[in-house]
N, C-alpha and C positions, 0 to 999 in steps of 0.2 A: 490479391491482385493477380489477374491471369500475366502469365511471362510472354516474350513480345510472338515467340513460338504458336502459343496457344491463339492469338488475337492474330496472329497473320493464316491461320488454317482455317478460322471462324470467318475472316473476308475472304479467304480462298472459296467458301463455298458459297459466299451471297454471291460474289461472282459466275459462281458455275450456275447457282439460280438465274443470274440474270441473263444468261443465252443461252438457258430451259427454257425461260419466258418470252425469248425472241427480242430482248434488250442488249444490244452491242455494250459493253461495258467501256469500249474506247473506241466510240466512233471516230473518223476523217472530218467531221463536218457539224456543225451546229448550226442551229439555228438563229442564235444571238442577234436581236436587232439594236440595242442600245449596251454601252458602256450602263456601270452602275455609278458611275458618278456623270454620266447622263441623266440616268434616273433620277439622281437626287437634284441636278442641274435645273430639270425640266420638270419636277414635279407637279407642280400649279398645272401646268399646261394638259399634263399625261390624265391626273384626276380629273380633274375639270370638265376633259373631251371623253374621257370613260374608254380610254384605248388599251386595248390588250395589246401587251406587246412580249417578247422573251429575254429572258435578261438570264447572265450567266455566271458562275464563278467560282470557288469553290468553299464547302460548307465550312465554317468557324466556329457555329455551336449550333446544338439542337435544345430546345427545350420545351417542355408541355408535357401532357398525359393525355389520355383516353381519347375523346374525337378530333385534338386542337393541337397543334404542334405548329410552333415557331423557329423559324432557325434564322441564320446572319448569313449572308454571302459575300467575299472576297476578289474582284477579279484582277486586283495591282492597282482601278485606276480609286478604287471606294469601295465603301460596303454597302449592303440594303438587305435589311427585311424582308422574307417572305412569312407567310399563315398557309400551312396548310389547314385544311378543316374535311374532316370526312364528308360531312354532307353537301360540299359543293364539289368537290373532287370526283367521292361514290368511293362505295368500301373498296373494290377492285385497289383501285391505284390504292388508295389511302394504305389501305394493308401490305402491299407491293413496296411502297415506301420503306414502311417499318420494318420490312424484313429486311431489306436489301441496304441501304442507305446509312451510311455512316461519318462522323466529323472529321474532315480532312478530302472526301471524295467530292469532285467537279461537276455541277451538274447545270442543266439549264431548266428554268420555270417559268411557266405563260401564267398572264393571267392581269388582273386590272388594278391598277391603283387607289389607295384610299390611306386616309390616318385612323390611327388606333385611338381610343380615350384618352390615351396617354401623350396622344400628337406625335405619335413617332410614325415617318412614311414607312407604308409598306405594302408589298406585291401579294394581293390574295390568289394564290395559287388554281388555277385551271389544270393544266396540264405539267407535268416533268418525265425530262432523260434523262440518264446518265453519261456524261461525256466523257470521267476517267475513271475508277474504280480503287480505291486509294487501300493498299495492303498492308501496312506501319501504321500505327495512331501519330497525330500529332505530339508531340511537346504539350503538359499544360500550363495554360495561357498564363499562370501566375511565377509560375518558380523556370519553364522554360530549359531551354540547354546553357547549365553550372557553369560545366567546365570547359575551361578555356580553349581547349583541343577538340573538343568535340565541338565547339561552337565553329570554330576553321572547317572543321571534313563537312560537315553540315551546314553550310553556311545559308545554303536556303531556305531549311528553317530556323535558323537564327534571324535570319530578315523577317520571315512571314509571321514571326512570333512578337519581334519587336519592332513596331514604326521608327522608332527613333534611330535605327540601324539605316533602313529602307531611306529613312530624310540625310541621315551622314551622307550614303553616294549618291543624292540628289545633289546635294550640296557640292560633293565632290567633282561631280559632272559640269555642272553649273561653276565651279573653278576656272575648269578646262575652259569652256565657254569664253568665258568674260577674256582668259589672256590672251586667246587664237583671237576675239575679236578686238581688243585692242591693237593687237600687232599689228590685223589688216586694217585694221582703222589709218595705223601711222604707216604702212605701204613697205610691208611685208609680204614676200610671196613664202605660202605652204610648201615644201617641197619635202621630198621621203628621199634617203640617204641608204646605200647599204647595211642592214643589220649582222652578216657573215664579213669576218675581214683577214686576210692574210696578216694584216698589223695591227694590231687597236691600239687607237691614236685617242687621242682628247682627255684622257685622264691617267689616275695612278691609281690602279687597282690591279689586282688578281683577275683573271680572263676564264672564261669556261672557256676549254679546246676540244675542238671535236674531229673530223675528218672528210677529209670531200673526197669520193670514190672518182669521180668522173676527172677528177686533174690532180687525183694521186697525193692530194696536199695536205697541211695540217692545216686547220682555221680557225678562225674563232668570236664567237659573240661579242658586239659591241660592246663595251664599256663607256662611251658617250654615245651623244645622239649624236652621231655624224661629223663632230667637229672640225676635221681635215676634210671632209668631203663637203662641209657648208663653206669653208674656207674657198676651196675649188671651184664652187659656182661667184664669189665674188669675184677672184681673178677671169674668171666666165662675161664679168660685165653684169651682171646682177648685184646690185646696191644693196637689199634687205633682203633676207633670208630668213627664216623659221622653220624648226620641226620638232612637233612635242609627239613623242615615240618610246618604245620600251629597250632600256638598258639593263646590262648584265653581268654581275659582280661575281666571279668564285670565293665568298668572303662570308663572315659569321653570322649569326644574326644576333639584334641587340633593339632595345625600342626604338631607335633612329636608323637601322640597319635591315636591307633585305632584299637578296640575292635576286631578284627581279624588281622593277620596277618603272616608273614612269616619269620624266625629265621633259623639260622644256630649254630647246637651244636657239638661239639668235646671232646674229652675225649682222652688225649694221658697216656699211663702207662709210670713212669721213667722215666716223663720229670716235673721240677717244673716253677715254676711262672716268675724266671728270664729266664730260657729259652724257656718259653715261650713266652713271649714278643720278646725278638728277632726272633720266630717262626713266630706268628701272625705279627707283623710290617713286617716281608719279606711277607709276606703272603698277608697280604690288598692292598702293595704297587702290588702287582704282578696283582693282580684280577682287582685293580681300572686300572694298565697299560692295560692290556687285554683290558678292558670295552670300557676305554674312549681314549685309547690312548695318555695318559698324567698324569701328578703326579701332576700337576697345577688347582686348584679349585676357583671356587670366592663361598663361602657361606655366605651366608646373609649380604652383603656387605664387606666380610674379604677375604682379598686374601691368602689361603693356599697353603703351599708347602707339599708336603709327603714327598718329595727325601732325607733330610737330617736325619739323628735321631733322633728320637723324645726323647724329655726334659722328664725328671723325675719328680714330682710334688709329696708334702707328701701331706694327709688328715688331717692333723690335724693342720699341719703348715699353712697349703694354708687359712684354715679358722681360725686361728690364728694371722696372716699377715695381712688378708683384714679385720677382724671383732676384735678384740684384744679380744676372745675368745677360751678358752681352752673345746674344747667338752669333753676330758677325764675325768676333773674333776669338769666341770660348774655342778652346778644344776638343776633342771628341772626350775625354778623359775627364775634362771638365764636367760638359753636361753630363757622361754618364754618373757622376757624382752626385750630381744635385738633381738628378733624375731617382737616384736611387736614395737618398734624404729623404726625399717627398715620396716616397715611396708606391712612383708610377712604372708601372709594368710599361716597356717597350720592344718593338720586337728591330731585331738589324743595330747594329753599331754604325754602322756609316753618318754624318754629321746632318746629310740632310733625312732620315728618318727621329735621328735625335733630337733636331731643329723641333720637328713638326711634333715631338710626343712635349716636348716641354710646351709648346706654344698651347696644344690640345688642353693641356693642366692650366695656363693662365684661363684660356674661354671658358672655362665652368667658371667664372667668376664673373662675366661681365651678363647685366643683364639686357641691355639693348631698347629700343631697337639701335646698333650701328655701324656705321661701312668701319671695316677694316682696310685698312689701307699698306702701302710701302711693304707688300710682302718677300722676303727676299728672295731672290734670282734664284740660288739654290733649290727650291721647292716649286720654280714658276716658270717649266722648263718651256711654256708655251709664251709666255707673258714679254713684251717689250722690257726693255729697262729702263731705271728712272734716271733721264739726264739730271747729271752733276752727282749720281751714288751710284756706279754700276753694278753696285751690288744687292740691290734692292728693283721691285718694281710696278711698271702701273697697271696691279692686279687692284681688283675689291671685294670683298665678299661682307656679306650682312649677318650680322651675331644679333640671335634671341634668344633669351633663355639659357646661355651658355653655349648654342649651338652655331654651327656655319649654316645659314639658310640658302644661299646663293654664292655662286663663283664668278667673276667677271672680267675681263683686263684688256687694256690695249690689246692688241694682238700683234705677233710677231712676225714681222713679215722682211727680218732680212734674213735671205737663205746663207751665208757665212755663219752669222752666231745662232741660225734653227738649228747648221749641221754641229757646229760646235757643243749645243747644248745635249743634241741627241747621241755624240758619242760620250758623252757623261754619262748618260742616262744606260747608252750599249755594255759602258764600263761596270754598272752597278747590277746590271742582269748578269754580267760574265761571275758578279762576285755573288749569284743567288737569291737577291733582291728579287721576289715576285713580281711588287708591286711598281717596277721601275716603265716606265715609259718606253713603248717598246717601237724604235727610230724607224723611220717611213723616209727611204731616199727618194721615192718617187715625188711624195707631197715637198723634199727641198728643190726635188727641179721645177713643181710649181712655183715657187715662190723664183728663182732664177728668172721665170719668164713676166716675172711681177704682180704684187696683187696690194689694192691699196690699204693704206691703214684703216684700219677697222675696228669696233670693239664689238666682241663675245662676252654673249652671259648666258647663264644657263639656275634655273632651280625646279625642283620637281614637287613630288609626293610629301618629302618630310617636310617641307614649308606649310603645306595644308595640313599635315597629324598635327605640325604645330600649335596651328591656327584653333582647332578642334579644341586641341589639348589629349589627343591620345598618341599612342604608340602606333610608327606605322605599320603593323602588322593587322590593327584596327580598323584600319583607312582599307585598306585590298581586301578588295572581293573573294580570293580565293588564294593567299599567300600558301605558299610549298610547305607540304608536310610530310612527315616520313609516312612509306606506304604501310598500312595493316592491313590483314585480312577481312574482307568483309563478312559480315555476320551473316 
C-alpha cells in the first residue's frame, strides 16, 4: 500500500499534467446547470426530451476497465451516475481521463440521460472538467475514519463518508427550526444580546477572560445567552423575548459537557413558573415531534415517553427520600460526610456547592421525563422565592435520563433581595469559588426602575444529544481539539 507521501506526489503531477494540457485543475466557475438530486428529481422528463445538460460533484467511486468506466457523483444535494465509454467521448479525452482523474476530485460531465439494464439512471458522458483536483485519497467507504479524534480534526470527511452523520445535523438544524418557529408563533421577538461582557450574568460557571485593548479592561465570554440583558429589553416594554446563540464555559469536558456551545433563552413578561411548565412541556413535546417525528426516545438504555405529563418531583424531598438528608438544615460537616459515604468527588466546601454535588448523586436516579421543582434559594440566586418557604423557589428544570435538560424560574425582579443575593454570591468569589455568580449593580438599578414578573427558560444542544442518544461532542460540527501539527 503506497504511504499517503507517495499518493499525494503521484496527484501532484496529474495536476501539473492538467495545466500542461491547458486544464485549470481549480477553476472560478463551472458550468453546472442542474443539482444531482435535480437529476434524479427530473429524470423522466430529462430522458424523455434527450437533453444534454452538465451536472457536477465530486467523484465517490470509479469502476470499469478498457473502453467503459462508470463512476458515482456526490454534490451534498444526491448522488448520479455517470458512463464514460471511449467511443462516444474519442480516445483524446477518454485517455486524459484516465490519466489525470481520481476518487475524491470534483468534476463536472455533459452529456444525455438514459437507464442502464439494470434500471439505474445515468448520465452518458459527452464532455468533462476538472473543477478541484483532490491531493489526499479519501477514507474507504467501508471501515472510514476509526478513531475517535481523528473523526473531530476531519470532520468533513467523517460526514462525506457517513450519510447518517450528514442527517444528525439535518436533524440538528431542523431542531433549531421548529423552537425559533414556535416561539414566533406564540409572539416572541428574535433579539441578539452582547456575547463580550464586563460581568457574566445568567449562570454559575467558570468564564473564559480575555482583554479589551481599546478600554484597557478585562472581559469576558458569555456564560448564558443574554440573560440580564433579555431581562433589560422586558423592563424596555417588550413582553416576549428570545435568543438561541452561542455560550461559553471555562470547564471540563464530559459526554454532557463542552466548552462551547449552543442554548436557547426566553424571557416571557406575566407568565410565572407554573405556567410556564405547561408552556415549555407543550413546547419541547412540539419541537422533539417536528424533529424526529415521534415522542418515543431510547436514552442511554431508558425508554422514554414525552406524550403523557410529566411527574412533579420536589428538591429537597427527592434528596431526602434517596439520601435520608435534609439539605435545608444539614450542616456543611454533615453533607460533607455523606458526600464522602457515597463516595462523590466535590469540588468547594461551601453549603451551596455541597447542596448541589449531593442533589447531582440523587438525579442519576431519576429517569423522567420530569419538572423538578422547589429548588432551594441557596443555588437560585436569580429565581423568586417560594411564598410561605423562603427558602426554597419557583425554579424548574426537567430531568431525563438522570440529567437536567432545562432551567426555568420565575424571575426575580425585586432589586432589595437581587442585591442581597449577589453579595452572597461577591462573598463566595472573595472566598475563590470560580463558579460563583459574578454581581452586576448596574442590572440591580434596572430592576430599581421596574421590570414585570416574568418567567425565564432556557435549554440547548444537550437536550437534542439526548434526544439522539449521543454524546454532545457528537452533536457539534467541529467541537475544540487540542492543536497538532499537520501532516
Amino acid at each position: 500500500m503506497s504511504s499517503i507521501d507517495e499518493i499525494k506526489d503521484t496527484r501532484i503531477k496529474k495536476l501539473q499534467l492538467l495545466r500542461q494540457r491547458g486544464m485549470n485543475p481549480y477553476p472560478a466557475e463551472s458550468k453546472r446547470e442542474i443539482s444531482l438530486k435535480n437529476a434524479v428529481d427530473g429524470f423522466n422528463d430529462l430522458e424523455k426530451n434527450k437533453e444534454t445538460k452538465w451536472i457536477a460533484g465530486r467523484v465517490m467511486s470509479i469502476r470499469g476497465q478498457g473502453a467503459i468506466v462508470f463512476i458515482t457523483l456526490n454534490d451534498g444535494t444526491g448522488a448520479f451516475q455517470g458512463l464514460l465509454k471511449k467511443d462516444v467521448i474519442g480516445d483524446e479525452k477518454f485517455n486524459f481521463w484516465s490519466e489525470v482523474v481520481d476518487i475524491g476530485d470534483f468534476i463536472e460531465i455533459q452529456g444525455t440521460f438514459f437507464k442502464t439494464n439494470r434500471g439505474e439512471k445515468t448520465l452518458e458522458i459527452k464532455d468533462w472538467h476538472m473543477l478541484s483536483k483532490s491531493l489526499r485519497p479519501l477514507p474507504e467507504k467501508w471501515h472510514g475514519l476509526q478513531d475517535v479524534e481523528e473523526r473531530f480534526r476531519k470532520r468533513y470527511l467523517d460526514i462525506l463518508m457517513n450519510p447518517e452523520i450528514k442527517d444528525l445535523f439535518k436533524k440538528k438544524a431542523k431542531f433549531w427550526d421548529a423552537t425559533r418557529n414556535f416561539l414566533r408563533k406564540e409572539n416572541f421577538l428574535e433579539v441578539e444580546t452582547p456575547t463580550i461582557e464586563i460581568t457574566t450574568g445568567g449562570a454559575e460557571a467558570r468564564p473564559f477572560k480575555t482583554h479589551y485593548n481599546d478600554f484597557d479592561i478585562d472581559v469576558y465570554m458569555r456564560i448564558s445567552v443574554g440573560e440580564l440583558w433579555q431581562k433589560r429589553l422586558l423592563a424596555a416594554g417588550f413582553e416576549r423575548v428570545f435568543e438561541i446563540g452561542r455560550i461559553y464555559r471555562n470547564e471540563g469536558s464530559s459526554p454532557e459537557h463542552t466548552q462551547e456551545f449552543t442554548n436557547l433563552e426566553f424571557y416571557a413578561g406575566y407568565m410565572d413558573y407554573i405556567q410556564g411548565m405547561d408552556f415549555t412541556e407543550r413546547m419541547i413535546k412540539e419541537v422533539a415531534k417536528e424533529t424526529f417525528g415521534s415522542l418515543q426516545f431510547e436514552i442511554h438504555g431508558h425508554k422514554i415517553d414525552l406524550s403523557p405529563k410529566w411527574e412533579h418531583i420536589a428538591y429537597v424531598d427527592t434528596i431526602k427520600k434517596i439520601l435520608g438528608i435534609d439539605v435545608l438544615s444539614a450542616s456543611g460537616k454533615e453533607m460533607i460526610k455523606k458526600l464522602d459515604e457515597l463516595g462523590v468527588k466535590y469540588e468547594g466546601s461551601n453549603l451551596e456547592r455541597l447542596t448541589d454535588s449531593l442533589w447531582k448523586h440523587c438525579r442519576k436516579q431519576i429517569i423522567g421525563p420530569a419538572w423538578l421543582i422547589d429548588v432551594p434559594k441557596l443555588i437560585s440566586p436569580l429565581s423568586k422565592a417560594k411564598p410561605g418557604n423562603p427558602l426554597l423557589t419557583e425554579r424548574v428544570q426537567l430531568i431525563l435520563a438522570g440529567a437536567e435538560m432545562t432551567n426555568g424560574f420565575s424571575e426575580l425582579n425585586d432589586p432589595i433581595d437581587q442585591k442581597e443575593r449577589f453579595e452572597v454570591q461577591r462573598k463566595l468569589i472573595e472566598k475563590g469559588d470560580e463558579e460563583a455568580m459574578m454581581p452586576d449593580d448596574e442590572f440591580v438599578e434596572m430592576l430599581e426602575y421596574g421590570m414585570p414578573p416574568a418567567f425565564g427558560f432556557a435549554y440547548g444542544e444537550r437536550l437534542f444529544a439526548f434526544l439522539v442518544d449521543k454524546p454532545l461532542r457528537e452533536t457539534q460540527l467541529f467541537p475544540l481539539m487540542r492543536p497538532k501539527n499537520i501532516e
